[in-house]
Structure formats: structure tokens, C-alpha cells
C-alpha positions as CSV (number, residue, x, y, z in Angstrom):
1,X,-21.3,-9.0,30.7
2,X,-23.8,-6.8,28.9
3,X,-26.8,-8.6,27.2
4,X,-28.4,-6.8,24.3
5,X,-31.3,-8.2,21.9
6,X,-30.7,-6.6,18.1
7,X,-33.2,-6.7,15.3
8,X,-30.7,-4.5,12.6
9,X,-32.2,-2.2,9.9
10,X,-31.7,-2.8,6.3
11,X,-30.1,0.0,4.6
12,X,-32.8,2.5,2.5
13,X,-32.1,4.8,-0.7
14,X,-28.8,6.0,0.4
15,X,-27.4,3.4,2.3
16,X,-26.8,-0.3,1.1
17,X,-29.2,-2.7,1.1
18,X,-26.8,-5.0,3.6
19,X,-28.5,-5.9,7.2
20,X,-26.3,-3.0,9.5
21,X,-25.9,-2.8,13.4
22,X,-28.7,-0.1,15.2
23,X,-26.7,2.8,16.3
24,X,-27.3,1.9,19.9
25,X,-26.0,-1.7,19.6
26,X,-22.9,-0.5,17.8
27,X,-22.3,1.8,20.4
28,X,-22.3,-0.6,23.0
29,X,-20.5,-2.8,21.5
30,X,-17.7,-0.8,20.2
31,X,-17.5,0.9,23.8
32,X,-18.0,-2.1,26.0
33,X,-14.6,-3.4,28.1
34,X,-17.0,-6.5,29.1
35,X,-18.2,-9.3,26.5
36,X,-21.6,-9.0,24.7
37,X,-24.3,-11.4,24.3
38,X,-26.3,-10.7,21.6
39,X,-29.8,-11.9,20.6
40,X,-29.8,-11.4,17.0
41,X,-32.3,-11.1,14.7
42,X,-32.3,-14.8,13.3
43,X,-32.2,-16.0,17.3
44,X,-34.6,-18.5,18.1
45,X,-35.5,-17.6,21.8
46,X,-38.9,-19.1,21.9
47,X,-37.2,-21.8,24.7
48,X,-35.5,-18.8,26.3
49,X,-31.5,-19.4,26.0
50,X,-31.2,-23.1,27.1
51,X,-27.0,-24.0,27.6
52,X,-25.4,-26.8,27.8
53,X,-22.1,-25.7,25.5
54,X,-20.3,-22.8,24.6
55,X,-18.1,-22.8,21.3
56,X,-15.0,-20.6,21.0
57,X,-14.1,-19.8,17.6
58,X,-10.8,-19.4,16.3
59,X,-9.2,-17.9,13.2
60,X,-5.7,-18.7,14.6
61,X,-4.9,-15.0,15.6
62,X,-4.0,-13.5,19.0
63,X,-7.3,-11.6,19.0
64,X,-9.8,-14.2,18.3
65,X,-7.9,-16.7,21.0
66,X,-8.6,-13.4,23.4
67,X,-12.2,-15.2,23.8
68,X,-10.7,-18.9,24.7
69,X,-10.4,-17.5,28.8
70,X,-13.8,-15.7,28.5
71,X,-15.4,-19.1,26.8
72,X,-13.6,-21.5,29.3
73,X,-14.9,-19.3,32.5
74,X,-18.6,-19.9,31.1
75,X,-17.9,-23.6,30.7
76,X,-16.3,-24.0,34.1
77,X,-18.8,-21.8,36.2
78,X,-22.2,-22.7,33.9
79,X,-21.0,-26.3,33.8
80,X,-21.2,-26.1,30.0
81,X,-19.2,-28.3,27.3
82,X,-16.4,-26.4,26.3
83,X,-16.0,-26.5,21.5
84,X,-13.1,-24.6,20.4
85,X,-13.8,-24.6,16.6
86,X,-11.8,-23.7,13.6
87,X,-12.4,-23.2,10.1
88,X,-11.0,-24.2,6.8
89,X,-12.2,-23.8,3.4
90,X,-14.1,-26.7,1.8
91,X,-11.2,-27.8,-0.7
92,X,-8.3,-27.1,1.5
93,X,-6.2,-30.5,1.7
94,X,-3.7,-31.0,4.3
95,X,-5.0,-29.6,7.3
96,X,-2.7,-31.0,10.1
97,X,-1.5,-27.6,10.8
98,X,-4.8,-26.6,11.8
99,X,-6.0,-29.5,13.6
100,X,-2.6,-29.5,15.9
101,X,-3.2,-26.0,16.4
102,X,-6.3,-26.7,17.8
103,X,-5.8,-29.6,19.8
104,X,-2.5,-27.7,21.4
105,X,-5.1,-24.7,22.4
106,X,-7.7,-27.8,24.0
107,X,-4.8,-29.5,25.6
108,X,-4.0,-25.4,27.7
109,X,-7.5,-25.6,28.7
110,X,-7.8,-28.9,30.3
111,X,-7.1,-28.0,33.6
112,X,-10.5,-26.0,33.5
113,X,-12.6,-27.9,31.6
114,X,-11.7,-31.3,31.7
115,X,-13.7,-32.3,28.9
116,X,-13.1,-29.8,26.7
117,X,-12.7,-30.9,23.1
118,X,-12.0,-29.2,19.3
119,X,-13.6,-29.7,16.0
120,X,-12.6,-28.1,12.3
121,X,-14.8,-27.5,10.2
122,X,-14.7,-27.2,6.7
123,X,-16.9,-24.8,4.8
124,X,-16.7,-21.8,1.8
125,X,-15.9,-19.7,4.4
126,X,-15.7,-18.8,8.0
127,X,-19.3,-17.5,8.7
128,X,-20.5,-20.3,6.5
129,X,-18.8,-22.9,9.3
130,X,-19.7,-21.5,12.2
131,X,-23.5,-20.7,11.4
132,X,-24.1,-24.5,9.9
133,X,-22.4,-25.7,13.2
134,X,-25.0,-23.4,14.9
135,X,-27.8,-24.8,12.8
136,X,-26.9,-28.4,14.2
137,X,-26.0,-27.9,17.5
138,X,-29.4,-26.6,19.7
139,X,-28.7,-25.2,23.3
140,X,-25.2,-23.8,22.2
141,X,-24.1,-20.1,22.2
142,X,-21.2,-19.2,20.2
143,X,-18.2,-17.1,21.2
144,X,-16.0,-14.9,19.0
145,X,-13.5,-11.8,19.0
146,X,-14.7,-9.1,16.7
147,X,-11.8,-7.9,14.2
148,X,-14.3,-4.5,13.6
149,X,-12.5,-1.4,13.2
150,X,-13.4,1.9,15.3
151,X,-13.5,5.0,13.9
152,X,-14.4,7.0,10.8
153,X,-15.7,5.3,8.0
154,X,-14.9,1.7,9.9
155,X,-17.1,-1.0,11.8
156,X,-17.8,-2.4,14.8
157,X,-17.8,-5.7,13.8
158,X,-15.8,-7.4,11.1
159,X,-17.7,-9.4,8.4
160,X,-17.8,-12.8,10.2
161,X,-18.9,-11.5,13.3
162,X,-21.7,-9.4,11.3
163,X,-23.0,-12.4,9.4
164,X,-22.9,-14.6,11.9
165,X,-24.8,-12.5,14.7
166,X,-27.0,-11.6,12.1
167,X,-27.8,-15.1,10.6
168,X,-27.3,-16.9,13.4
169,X,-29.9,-19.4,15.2
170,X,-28.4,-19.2,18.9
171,X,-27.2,-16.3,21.0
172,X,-23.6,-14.8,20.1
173,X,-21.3,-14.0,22.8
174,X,-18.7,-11.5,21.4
175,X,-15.5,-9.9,22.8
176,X,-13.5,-7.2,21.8
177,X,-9.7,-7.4,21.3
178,X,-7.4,-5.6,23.3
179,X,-5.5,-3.2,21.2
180,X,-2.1,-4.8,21.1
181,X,-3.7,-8.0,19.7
182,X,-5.7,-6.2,17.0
């Protein structure tokens, strides 16, 4: 694991006024085969980085369950709660897809962490979930896959990833996909 602490630049004359990744943290986490802590700019670290729970975030795709082994091998070995957490918007109405989903990845787990558990939220949108579950839940790091994009023109980090490391009150643990799962 590679630990880096970011503070971000807001974008000047030429660039847009959106917080951005520094150069050197975009590097690293474009280029790292190991997850990523990251100490964002919003990161309350005046306690240090108390844990007692790690929460896996899941959009439903093969990438972002890539971070469900990485997540459960912190809970096991830190002795941390184990969250896997979805997302659906605010007004969606039957969401026993999701929720079964969910409960199916929980149940795969079990055998690592025994108490592991899963909550979906409901927000306006993904970033919006996981940072208000953030804002509630003190001595918690969140873990995520990055969907970002390499290359010309492209990011690092897709736009829940961004907003979330960059809004976010607790550490952010985040994971590359491997390429077949992009």
C-alpha cells in the first residue's frame, strides 16, 4: 500500500476552476499496482487516522467489486468492521435487485469477516451517498475502484472517486482495476 496526503490545486486562467489531482499524486496513482490511501484535502486528521471499519463501495461492476478482497483483508487483519455499501438514487422505488445484490456479495465474505454486513443508500447520486455516510460514520476509511481513464486527454480518477477524495471527511483507500474488468 502506498499512503499519500493531497491538498489538489484549483484550476487558474486556463484551466477550469474544478479542484484537480497534483501531477505527483496523479502519477502515483495512475502507476501504482498496490492500493492508495489518500489524505485528502477535506480529511480531518487532527486524531490521526483512528479505524475501527472499512466500507467497500460498490457500483455493481466487476471493477469496483475488485476492492471487496483488498477491503475484507483490512477488516480481517486490522480487526475492523467490514460495510459493503451501495448506492441508489433518492427516488428509485423497487430496489430489491440492489439490496440482494449486496447481501449475496456479504454472504461470499463471511467466511473472513464474520460480521460483515451491507447497507444501500439512497442519495442524488453516488458521491453524494458515500460522502454523507462518511460525514456520519467517524473512525471509518472508505474503499473504492477508480473507473479513471489513462492516457491523453483522460483521468486518473473517475468523477466519484474525485469528489469523494476531494470532499471527503475520512481517509480514501483507492484501487485500480485490472484491465480486463475496466
Amino acid at each position: 500500500m502506498i499512503c499519500i496526503s493531497v491538498q489538489g490545486r484549483q484550476g487558474g486562467l486556463l484551466r477550469s476552476k474544478r479542484w484537480s489531482l497534483p501531477q505527483l499524486a496523479d502519477d502515483v496513482l495512475s502507476a501504482s499496482p498496490a492500493p492508495v490511501l489518500v489524505i485528502g484535502p477535506s480529511t480531518d486528521a487532527g486524531r490521526g487516522l483512528p479505524l475501527a471499519e472499512i466500507v467497500a463501495a460498490t457500483d455493481g461492476s466487476p471493477a469496483s467489486e475488485q476492492i471487496i478482497p483488498t477491503a475484507v483483508a483490512w477488516a480481517r487483519e486490522l480487526k475492523l468492521t467490514f460495510t459493503l455499501v451501495g448506492v441508489v438514487h433518492t427516488d428509485a422505488e423497487d430496489v430489491s435487485g440492489e439490496q440482494e445484490y449486496l447481501a449475496d456479495q456479504v454472504a461470499g465474505v463471511r467466511g473472513d469477516v464474520p460480521e460483515a454486513r451491507f447497507e444501500l443508500l439512497r442519495a442524488a447520486d453516488p458521491a453524494s451517498g458515500l460522502l454523507s455516510y462518511l460525514q456520519t460514520h467517524d473512525d471509518t476509511i472508505l474503499a473504492l475502484t477508480t473507473h479513471g481513464r489513462s492516457g491523453s486527454g483522460r483521468t486518473t480518477l473517475g468523477s466519484v472517486a474525485e469528489r469523494v477524495m476531494e470532499e471527503s471527511p475520512r481517509a480514501v483507500l483507492l484501487q485500480r482495476p485490472a484491465a480486463s474488468s475496466s
